[in-house]
C-alpha positions in Angstrom: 0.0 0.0 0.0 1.4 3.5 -1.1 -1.3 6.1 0.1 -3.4 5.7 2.5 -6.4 8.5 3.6 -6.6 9.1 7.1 -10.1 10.6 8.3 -11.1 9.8 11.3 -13.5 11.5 13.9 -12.7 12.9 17.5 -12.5 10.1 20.3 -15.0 11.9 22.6 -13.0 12.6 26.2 -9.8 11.5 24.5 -8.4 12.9 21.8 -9.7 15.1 19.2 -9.6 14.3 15.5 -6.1 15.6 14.2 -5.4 13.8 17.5 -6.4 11.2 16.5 -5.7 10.8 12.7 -1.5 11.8 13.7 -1.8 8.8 15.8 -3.3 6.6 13.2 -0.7 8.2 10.8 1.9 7.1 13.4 0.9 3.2 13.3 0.9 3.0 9.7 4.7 4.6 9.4 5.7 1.5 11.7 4.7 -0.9 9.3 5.0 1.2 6.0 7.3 3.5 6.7 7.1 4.7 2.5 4.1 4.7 2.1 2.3 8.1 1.6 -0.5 9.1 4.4 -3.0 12.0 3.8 -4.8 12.9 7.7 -8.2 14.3 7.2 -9.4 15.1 10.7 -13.0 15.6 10.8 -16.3 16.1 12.4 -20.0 15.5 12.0 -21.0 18.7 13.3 -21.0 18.6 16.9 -17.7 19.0 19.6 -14.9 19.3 18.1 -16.3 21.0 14.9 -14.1 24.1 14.8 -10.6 22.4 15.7 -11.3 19.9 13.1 -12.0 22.3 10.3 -9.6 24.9 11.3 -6.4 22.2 11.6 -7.9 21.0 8.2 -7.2 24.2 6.3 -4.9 26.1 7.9 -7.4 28.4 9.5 -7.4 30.0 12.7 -9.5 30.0 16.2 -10.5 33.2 17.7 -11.9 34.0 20.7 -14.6 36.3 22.4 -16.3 37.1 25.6 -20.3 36.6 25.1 -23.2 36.2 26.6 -23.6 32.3 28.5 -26.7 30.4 28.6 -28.0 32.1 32.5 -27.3 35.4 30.6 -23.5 35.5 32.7 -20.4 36.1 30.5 -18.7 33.1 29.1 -15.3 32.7 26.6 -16.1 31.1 24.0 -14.0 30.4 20.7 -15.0 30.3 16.9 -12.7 29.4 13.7 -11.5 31.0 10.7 -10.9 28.7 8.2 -7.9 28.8 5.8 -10.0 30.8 2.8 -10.1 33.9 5.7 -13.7 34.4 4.6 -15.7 31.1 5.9 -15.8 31.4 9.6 -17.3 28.3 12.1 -19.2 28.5 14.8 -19.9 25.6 17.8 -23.1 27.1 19.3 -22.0 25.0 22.5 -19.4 27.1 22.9 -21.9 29.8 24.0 -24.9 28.3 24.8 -24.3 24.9 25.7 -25.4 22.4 28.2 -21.5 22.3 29.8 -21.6 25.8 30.7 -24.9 25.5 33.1 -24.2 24.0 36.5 -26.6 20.6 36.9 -28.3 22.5 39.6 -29.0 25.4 37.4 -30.3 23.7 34.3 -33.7 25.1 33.1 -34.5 25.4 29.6 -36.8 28.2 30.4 -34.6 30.3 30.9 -31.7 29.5 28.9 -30.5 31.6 26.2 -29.2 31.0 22.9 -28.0 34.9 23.0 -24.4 34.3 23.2 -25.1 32.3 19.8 -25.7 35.2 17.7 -23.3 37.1 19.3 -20.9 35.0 17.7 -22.6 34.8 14.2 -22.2 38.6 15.2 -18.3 38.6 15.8 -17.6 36.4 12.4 -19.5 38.9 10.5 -17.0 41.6 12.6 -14.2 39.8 11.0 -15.6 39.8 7.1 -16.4 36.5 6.8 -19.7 35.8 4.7 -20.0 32.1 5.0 -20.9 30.6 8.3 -21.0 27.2 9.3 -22.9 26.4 12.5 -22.5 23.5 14.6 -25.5 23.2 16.9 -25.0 20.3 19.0 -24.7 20.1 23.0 -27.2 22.8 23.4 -28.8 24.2 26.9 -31.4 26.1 25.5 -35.1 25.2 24.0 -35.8 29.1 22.9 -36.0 28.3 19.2 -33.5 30.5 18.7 -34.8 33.6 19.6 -31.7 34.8 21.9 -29.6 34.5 18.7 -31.9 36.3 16.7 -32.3 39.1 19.3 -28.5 39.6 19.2 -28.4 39.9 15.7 -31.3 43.3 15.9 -34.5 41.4 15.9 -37.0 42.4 17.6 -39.5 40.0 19.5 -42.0 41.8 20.9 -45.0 41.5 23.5 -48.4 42.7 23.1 -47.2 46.4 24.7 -44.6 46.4 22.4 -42.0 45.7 24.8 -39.0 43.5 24.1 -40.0 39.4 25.5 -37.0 38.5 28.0 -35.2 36.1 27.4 -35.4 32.2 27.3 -38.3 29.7 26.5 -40.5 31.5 29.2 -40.5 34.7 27.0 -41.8 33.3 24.0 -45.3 32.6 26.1 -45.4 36.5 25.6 -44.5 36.6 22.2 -46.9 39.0 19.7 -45.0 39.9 17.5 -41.7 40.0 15.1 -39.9 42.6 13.7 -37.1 41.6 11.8 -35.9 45.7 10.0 -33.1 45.9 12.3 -31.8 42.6 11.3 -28.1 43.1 10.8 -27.9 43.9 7.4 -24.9 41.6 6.7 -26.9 38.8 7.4 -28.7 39.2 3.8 -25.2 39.1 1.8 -23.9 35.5 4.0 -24.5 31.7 3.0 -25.1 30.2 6.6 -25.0 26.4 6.7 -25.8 24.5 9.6 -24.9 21.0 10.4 -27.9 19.4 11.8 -27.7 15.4 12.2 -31.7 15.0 13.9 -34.4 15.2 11.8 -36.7 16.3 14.7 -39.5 18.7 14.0 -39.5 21.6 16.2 -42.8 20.7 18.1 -45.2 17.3 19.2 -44.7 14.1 20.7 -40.7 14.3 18.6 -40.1 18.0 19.0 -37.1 19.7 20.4 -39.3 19.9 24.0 -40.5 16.3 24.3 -37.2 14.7 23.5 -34.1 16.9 24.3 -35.9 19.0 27.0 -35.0 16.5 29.8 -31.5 15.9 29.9 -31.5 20.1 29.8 -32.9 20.1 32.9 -37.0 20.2 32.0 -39.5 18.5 34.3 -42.7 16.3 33.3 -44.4 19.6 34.0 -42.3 21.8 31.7 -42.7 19.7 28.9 -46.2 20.9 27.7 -45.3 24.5 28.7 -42.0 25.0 26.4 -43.9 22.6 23.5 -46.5 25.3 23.7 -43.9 28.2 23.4 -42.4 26.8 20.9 -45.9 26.3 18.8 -46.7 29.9 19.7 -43.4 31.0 17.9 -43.7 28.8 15.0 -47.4 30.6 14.4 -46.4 34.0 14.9 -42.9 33.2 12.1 -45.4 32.2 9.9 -47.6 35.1 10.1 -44.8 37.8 10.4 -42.0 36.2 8.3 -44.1 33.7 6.0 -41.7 30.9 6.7 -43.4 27.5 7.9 -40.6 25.7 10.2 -42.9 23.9 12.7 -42.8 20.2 10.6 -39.1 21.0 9.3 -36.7 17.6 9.6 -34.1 19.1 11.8 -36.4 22.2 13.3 -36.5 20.7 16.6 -32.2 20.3 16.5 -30.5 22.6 19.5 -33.9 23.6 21.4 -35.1 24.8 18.0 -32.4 26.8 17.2 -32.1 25.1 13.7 -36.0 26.6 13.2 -34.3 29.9 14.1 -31.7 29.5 12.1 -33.7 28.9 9.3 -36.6 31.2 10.5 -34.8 34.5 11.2 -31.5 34.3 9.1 -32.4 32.4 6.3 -29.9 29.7 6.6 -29.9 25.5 5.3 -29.7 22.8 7.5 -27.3 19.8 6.4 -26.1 17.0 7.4 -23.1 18.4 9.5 -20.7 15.3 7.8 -21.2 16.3 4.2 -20.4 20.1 5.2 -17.1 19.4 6.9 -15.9 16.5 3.8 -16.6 19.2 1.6 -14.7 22.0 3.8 -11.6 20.0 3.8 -12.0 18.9 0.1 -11.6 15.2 1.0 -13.4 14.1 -2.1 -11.0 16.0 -4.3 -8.3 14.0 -2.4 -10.3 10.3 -2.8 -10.5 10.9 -5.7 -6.8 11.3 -6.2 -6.9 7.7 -5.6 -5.8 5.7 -2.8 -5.5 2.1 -1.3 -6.9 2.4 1.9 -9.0 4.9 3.8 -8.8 4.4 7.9 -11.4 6.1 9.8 -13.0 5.3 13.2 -14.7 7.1 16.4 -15.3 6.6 20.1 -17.6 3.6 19.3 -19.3 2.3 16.4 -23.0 1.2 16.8 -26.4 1.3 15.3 -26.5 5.1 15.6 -23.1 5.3 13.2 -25.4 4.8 10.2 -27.2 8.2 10.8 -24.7 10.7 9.9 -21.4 9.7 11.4 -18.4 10.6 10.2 -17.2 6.2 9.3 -20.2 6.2 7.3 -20.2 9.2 5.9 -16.7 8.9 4.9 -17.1 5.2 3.3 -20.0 6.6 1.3 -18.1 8.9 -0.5 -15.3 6.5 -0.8 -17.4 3.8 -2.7 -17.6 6.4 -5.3 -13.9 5.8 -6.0 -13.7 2.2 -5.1 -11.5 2.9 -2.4 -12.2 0.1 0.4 -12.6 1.5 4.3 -11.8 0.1 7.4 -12.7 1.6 11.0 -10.7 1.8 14.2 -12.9 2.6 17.4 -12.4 3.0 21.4 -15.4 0.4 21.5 -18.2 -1.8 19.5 -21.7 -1.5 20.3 -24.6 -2.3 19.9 -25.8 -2.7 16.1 -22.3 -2.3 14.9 -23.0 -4.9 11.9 -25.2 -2.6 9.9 -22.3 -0.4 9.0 -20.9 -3.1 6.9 -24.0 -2.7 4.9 -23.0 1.1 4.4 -19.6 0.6 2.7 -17.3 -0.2 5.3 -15.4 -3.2 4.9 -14.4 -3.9 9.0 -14.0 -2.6 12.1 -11.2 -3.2 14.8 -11.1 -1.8 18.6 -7.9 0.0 19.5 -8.7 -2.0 23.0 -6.2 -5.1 23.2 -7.1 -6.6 26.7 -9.2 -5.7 29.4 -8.3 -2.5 30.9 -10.4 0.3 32.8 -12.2 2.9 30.6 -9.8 5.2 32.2 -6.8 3.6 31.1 -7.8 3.6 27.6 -8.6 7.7 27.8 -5.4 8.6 28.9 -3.5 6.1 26.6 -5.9 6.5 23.6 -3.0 8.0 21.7 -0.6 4.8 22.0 -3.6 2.6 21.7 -4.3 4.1 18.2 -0.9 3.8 17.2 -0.6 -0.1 18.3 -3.9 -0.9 16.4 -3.3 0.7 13.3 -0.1 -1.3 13.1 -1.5 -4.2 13.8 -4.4 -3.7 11.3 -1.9 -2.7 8.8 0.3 -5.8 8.9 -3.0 -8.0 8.8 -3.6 -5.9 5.8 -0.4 -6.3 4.3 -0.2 -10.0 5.3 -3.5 -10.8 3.4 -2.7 -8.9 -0.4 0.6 -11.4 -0.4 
């Protein structure tokens, strides 16, 4: 084997993806020390999205002081990538469910403020394509924080500005959007959404994500309804319909907002970040082998992880894929049926989960040389 793609994703508490793909890379040299290796760090849209892209094109991170989820000031970074005009955003890094103490979680108050603030900093710096990750989220105010931040106003029935949070859209009347920052109308923003929830019912962002952000059985209906009551009033006052849109529901409704207020297209967050780094134009370059892998591989790998998502475009070329990972899970089979060709754990005894986070690195290393020899073994 003379070139072999590297494109992993991060290995969640571990290591992130370039990480991760120079260990790989690492394991390979041991056995082939000739051969050519191309690292593609990447991401499906969630942690890890702006280190990812940013290593990936030479871009840089910047950072800014913004508003947090409980309205208290937070740091929070965002990427440049290496074109200086496309600029991407982690919305968890201002408004996500990290940031809020356990004891303080409650999506009725929780802002997605700090959101557009940072939407508001990468206009600042001239960029006019945005890509927004909006996973890891602590809010369930359909994004109306973020579109506050960014000049539009959402209004009660006196006129006066709704506070912020879930709570306020149950005084919603109306929206005006005029003071919309203007820059807003001459930028592409593409989010990477992986749910296809709608943003209200029985599979809306309330019923199902509003738990684990701290919601009660009796906040349930109540941020459901709030959520209804801004999907009405965005119809009437901006003639969008986003209440039944796959992926609405995604970040507390913030993909709704996104869509609702700055005009912005949800996609799967894998396909945006293969076509950021170009790793089609480099499959299709030809290669031997692609490695990939993540934290674990299981059922929930077919719906837009980055294994799958990579061995799908790789088909294309004929290029065969094979998958390292921390750990196999449940319903691990049906990626075979999606284009990889195998999977291997980097896990070669019985050792405590913590062991393998602090030696993930090493781990990598060993079982990328031991899944290259096999390789290597089997073409002779």
């Amino acid at each position: 084997m003379k070139r072999i793609v590297i494109a992993p994703d991060s290995f969640k508490e571990s290591l992130e993806a370039p990480e991760v793909a120079a260990a790989i890379a690492a394991g390979v040299k041991r056995v082939l020390p000739a051969a050519e290796t191309i690292e593609v760090p990447l991401a499906d849209g969630g942690e890890g999205l702006i280190s990812t892209l940013v290593a990936a094109t030479g871009g840089r991170v910047e950072a800014a002081t913004v508003t947090g989820p409980l309205g208290e000031p937070v740091r929070a970074c965002w990427g440049v990538l290496g074109d200086g005009r496309t600029a991407v955003i982690e919305m968890a890094q201002a408004s996500g469910l990290p940031l809020v103490p356990k004891d303080r979680r409650n999506p009725l108050i929780t802002t997605t403020y700090g959101t557009g603030e940072l939407i508001r900093h990468a206009l600042d710096a001239g960029c006019r394509r945005l890509i927004v990750g909006i996973g890891g989220s602590a809010t369930n105010d359909g994004g109306a924080g973020m579109a506050q931040a960014l000049g539009v106003r959402l209004l009660d029935q006196d006129g006066e500005e709704i506070p912020r949070g879930a709570a306020g859209l149950e005084r919603l009347h109306r929206i005006d959007s005029q003071s919309l920052d203007p820059r807003i109308r001459e930028a592409e923003i593409m989010v990477a959404c992986d749910v296809d929830n709608p943003l209200c019912g029985p599979r809306g962002a309330s019923a199902v994500y509003g738990p684990q952000k701290g919601a009660t059985p009796e906040m349930v209906p109540r941020l459901d309804a709030a959520l209804a009551r801004l999907a009405d009033i965005i119809v009437r006052d901006l003639g969008k319909e986003v209440r039944n849109l796959p992926g609405a529901g995604a970040a507390g409704g913030l993909g709704a907002g996104l869509v609702a207020f700055l005009g912005a297209t949800l996609r799967p967050g894998i396909e945006l970040v293969m076509e950021a780094v170009n790793l089609e134009k480099i499959l299709a370059q030809g290669a031997d082998l692609v490695i990939t892998g993540e934290g674990e591989i299981n059922s929930q790998t077919v719906h837009g992880k980055v294994p799958v998502g990579v061995a799908r475009l790789a088909g294309k070329y004929g290029i065969p894929v094979v998958a390292l990972v921390g750990s196999i899970g449940e319903g691990a089979n049906a990626v075979l049926e999606q284009g990889i060709k195998g999977f291997m754990s980097i896990v070669p005894r019985p050792v405590p989960l913590s062991f393998c986070l602090e030696n993930a690195a090493e781990l990598l290393a060993d079982a990328a040389e031991r899944l290259v020899l096999l390789l290597t073994a089997l073409k002779r």
